[in-house]
N, C-alpha and C positions, 0 to 999 in steps of 0.2 A: 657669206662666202667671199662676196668682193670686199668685206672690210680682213678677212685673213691674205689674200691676195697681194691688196695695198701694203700689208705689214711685209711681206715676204721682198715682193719688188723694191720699198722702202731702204730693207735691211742689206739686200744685194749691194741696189746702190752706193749704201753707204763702204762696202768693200768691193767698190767691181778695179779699185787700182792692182788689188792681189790677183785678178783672174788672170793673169797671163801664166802665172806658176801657180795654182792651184786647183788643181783636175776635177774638188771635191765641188769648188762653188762653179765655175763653167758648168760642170752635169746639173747642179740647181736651177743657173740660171735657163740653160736649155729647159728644160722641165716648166719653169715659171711662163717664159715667152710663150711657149708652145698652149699653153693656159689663157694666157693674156690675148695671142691672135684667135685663138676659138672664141673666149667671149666679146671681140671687137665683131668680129664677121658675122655674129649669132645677133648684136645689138645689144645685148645685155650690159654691156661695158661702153662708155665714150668716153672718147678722149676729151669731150669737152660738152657741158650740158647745162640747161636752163634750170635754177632753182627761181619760182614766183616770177620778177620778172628782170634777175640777172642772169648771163651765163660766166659760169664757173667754169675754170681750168681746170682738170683733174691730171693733175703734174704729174702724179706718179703711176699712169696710164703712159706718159710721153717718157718716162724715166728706161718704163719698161720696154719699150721700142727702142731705146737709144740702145739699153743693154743687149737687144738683139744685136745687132751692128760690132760688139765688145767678143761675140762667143762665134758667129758665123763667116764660116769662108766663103770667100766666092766660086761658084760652082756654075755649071750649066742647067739653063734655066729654061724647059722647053714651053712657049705658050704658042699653041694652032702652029702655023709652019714656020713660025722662026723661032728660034735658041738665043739665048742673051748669057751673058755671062755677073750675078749679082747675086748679093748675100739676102735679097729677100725675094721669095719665090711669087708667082702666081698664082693669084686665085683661081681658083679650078670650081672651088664647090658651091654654083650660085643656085639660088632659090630657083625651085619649077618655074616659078610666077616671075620671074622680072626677063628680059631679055637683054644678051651681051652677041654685041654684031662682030663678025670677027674682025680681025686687027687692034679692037678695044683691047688695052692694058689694063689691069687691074689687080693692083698687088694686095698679097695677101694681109690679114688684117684692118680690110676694108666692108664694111655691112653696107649689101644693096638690097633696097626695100623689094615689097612687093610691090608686081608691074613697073618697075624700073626699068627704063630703057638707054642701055648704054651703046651709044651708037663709038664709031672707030674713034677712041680718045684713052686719055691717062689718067688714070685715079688711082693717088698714093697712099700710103700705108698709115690706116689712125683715121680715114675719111670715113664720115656717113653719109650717106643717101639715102632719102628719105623712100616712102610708096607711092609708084605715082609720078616720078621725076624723072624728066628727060635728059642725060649729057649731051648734046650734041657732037657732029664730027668736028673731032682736032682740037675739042675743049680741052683742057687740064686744069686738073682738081689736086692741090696742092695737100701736105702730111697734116692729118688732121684736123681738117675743112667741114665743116657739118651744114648739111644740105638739106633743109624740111621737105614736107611732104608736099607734089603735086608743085613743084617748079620744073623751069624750065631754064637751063644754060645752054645759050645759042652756039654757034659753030665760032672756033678760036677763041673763045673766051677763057680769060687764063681766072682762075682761082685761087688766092693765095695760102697757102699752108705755113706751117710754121711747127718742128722741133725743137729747136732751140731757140734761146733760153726756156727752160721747159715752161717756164711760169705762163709766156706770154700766148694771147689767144690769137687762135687763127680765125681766117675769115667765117661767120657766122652767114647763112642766108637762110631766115625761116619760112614756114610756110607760104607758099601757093605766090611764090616770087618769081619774074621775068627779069634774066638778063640777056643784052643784045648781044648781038653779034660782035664778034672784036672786041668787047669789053674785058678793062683789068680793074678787079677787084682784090686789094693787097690789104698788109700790114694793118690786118685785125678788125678790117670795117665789119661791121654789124650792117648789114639788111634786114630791118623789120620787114613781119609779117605782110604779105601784098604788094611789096615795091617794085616797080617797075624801070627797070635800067633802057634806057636807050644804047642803041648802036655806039658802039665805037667810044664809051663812057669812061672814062678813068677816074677808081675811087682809094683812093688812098688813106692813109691819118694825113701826110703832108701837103695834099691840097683838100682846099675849103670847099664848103659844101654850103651853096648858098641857096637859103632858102626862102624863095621868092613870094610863097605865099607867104611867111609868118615875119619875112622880112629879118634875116637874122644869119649869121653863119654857125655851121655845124662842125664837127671835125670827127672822123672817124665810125658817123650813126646815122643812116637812113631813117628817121619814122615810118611807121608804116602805110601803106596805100599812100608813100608818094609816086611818084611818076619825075624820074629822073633824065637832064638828056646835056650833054656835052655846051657848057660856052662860056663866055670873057664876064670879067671882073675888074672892075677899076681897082689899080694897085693900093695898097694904104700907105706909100710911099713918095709916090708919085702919082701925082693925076694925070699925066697925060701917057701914062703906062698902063694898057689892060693884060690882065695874067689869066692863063687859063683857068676854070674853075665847072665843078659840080653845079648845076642848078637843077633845082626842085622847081616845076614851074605848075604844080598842082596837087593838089592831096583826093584821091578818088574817093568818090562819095559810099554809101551802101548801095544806090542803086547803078553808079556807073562798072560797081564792081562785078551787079548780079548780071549785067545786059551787054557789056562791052565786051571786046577783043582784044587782044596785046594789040595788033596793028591800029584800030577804030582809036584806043588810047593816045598812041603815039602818032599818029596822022592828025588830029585834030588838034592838037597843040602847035 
């Protein structure tokens, strides 16, 4: 089913220049979208997923979301007591099982797990949320961001998304991963499995990511069950210049993972 899908959004795209005068491919495309946000919100579809142990872009899931944006007007948009005015409406239809506290935004074409807890924050259109994961207040979770199961995104933490260029990935964080408070995670970083972000952490591709047990810089890739936390780097320019940087100041063990705390973690370092 999703490989007739991919043909169809595929084949749009390759003509969506005509849809402004052509009433027959807009009525497709509506049709297609309205397909494409059922199986994002349902989980059957990602805009971006792990085959072994890469994650794949799946473009022509992000093609289909752009096309939305090509056929929709902006309209009144009512979510709990306030109205917005926007071409992509709100999710209204969440699982029994997860909880959304009001003020939370959450646009449609979004899948939130079961026992999801979305506390007052923004999560865009193309996101997944795993079962088991908390957004905290005033987070934001960027257009097709995938979130594993049984994390936690602390309060202000911005998550980076990415539609365009469709090719490229948005921020990944896999399972059973902590990020702090104030943390910005952009431009496609990979959080393995188990990582642990400190407060106030900035993880980008354009700053390094130094990693002090393996002694080595990273760009763009957490390993997993590191424990990550905010400081200086001697320039490779300059020696008497330190730049800010990413440092890894430990890899958790299996048993500090089975017995510890995010705080116990991050206070003993």
């Amino acid at each position: 089913m999703n490989g007739v899908l991919k043909e169809r959004i595929e084949a749009l795209w390759e003509q969506k220049g005509e849809l402004s005068h052509n009433l027959d491919l807009l009525g497709q495309v509506e049709i297609v979208v309205d397909e494409l946000l059922h199986l994002l919100e349902s989980g059957v579809v990602r805009s971006c997923e792990k085959n072994e142990d890469k994650w794949i872009v799946n473009n022509w899931v992000k093609k289909g979301i752009l096309l939305l944006f090509c056929v929709r007007k902006s309209c009144r948009v009512s979510a709990q007591v306030m109205t917005y005015r926007d071409k992509i409406r709100a999710l209204h239809n969440f699982s029994d099982e997860c909880r959304v506290i009001p003020t939370a935004y959450i646009r449609e074409g979004v899948f939130v797990g079961s026992n999801a807890v979305i506390m007052p924050s923004f999560v865009n259109i193309g996101a997944y949320v795993g079962d088991n994961t908390m957004i905290d207040s005033y987070a934001t979770v960027g257009s097709c961001v995938q979130i594993g199961d049984k994390c936690h995104i602390s309060s202000s933490a911005v998550i980076g998304g990415v539609l365009e260029p469709v090719q490229e990935c948005p921020v990944i964080i896999e399972d059973n991963c902590f990020v702090g408070a104030g943390s910005q995670v952009t431009e496609g970083v990979i959080l393995g499995e188990g990582s642990v972000i400190g407060a106030g952490v900035t993880l980008t591709n354009s700053i390094k990511i130094y990693d002090s047990v393996d002694q080595k810089f990273l760009s763009g890739y957490v390993p997993p069950f590191s424990v990550v936390v905010s400081g200086v780097v001697q320039s490779n320019t300059r020696a008497d210049v330190m730049v800010k940087s990413s440092i890894i100041i430990k890899k958790l063990t299996v048993q500090e993972r089975e017995v510890l705390s995010i705080n116990e973690i991050l206070r003993s370092n």
